[in-house]
C-alpha positions as CSV (number, residue, x, y, z in Angstrom):
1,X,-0.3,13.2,4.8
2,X,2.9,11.2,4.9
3,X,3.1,7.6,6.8
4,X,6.0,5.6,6.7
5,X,6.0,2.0,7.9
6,X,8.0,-1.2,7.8
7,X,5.8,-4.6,6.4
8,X,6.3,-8.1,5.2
9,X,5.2,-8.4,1.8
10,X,2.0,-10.8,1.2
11,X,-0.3,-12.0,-1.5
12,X,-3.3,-12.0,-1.7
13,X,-5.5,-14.1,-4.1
14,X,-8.3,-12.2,-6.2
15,X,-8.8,-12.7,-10.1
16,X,-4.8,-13.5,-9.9
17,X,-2.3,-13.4,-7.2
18,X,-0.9,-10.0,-6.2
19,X,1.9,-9.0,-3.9
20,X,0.4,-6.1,-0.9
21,X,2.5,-4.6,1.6
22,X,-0.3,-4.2,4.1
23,X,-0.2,-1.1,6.1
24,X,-0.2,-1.3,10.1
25,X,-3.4,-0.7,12.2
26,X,-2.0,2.4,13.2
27,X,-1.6,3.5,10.1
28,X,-4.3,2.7,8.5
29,X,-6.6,4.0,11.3
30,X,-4.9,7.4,10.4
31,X,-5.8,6.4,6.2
32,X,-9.6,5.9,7.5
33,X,-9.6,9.5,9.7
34,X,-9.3,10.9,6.1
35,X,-10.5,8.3,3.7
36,X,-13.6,10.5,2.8
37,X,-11.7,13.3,1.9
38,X,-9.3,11.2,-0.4
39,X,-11.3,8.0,-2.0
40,X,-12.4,7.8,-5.6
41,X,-14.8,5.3,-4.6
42,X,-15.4,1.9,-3.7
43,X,-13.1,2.7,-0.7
44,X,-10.3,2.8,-2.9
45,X,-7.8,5.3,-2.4
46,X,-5.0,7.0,-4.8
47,X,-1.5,7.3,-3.1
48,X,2.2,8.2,-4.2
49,X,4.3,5.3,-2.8
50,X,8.1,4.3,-2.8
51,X,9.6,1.5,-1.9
52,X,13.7,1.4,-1.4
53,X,14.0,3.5,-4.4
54,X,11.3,3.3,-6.5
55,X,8.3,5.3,-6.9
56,X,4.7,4.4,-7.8
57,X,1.3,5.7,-8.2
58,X,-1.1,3.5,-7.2
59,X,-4.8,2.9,-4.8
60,X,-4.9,1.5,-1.5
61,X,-8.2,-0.6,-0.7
62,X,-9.4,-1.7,2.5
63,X,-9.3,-5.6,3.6
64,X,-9.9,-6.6,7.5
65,X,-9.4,-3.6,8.8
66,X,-6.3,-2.3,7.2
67,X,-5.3,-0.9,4.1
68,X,-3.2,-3.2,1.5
69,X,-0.9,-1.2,-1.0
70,X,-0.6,-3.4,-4.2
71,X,3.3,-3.9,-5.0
72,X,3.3,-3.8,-9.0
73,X,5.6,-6.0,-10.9
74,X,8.0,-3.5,-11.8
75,X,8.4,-2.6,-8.2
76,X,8.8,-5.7,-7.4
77,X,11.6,-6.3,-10.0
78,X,13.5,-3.2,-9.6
79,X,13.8,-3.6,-5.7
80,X,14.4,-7.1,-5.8
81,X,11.1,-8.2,-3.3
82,X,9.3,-11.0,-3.6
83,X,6.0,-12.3,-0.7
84,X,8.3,-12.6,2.8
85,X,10.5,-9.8,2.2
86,X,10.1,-6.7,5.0
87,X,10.1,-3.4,3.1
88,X,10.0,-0.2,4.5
89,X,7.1,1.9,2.7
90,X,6.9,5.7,2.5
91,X,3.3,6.4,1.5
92,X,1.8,9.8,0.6
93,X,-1.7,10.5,0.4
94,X,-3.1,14.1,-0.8
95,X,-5.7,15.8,0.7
């Protein structure tokens, strides 16, 4: 399954802040249709993402609803993003 989506980068505050790109209801209503076939556990979920140019490997977890995609620091860097900044997000989950 392949969504792509347009977001404003956010943090969220857990052990230490974190930069999410927080995937759309829509979207994320499509993650949940399939999020038994795909999770690892705890509801988190492995996915191949890019952002501008950059690819990543990372898990999606579920927070109010929606799915947030955590936006590693080298991402981060290498696209030039920072909390605020709209993104567009090309995410790629396999089932």
């Amino acid at each position: 399954m392949i969504l792509e989506f347009t977001c404003t980068l956010i943090e969220w505050r857990g052990p230490a802040p974190f930069v999410f790109a927080p995937v759309p209801e829509d979207e994320s209503e499509l993650i949940e249709e399939v999020s038994s076939l795909v999770t690892y556990g705890w509801g988190a979920i492995p996915a191949h993402i890019r952002i501008g140019e950059t690819d990543f490997q990372t898990a999606l977890f579920p927070k109010d609803g929606i799915y947030l995609v955590p936006v590693k620091v080298a991402v981060q860097k290498a696209e030039n993003v920072k909390i605020g900044d709209t993104v567009k997000v090309r995410l790629e989950l396999r089932i």
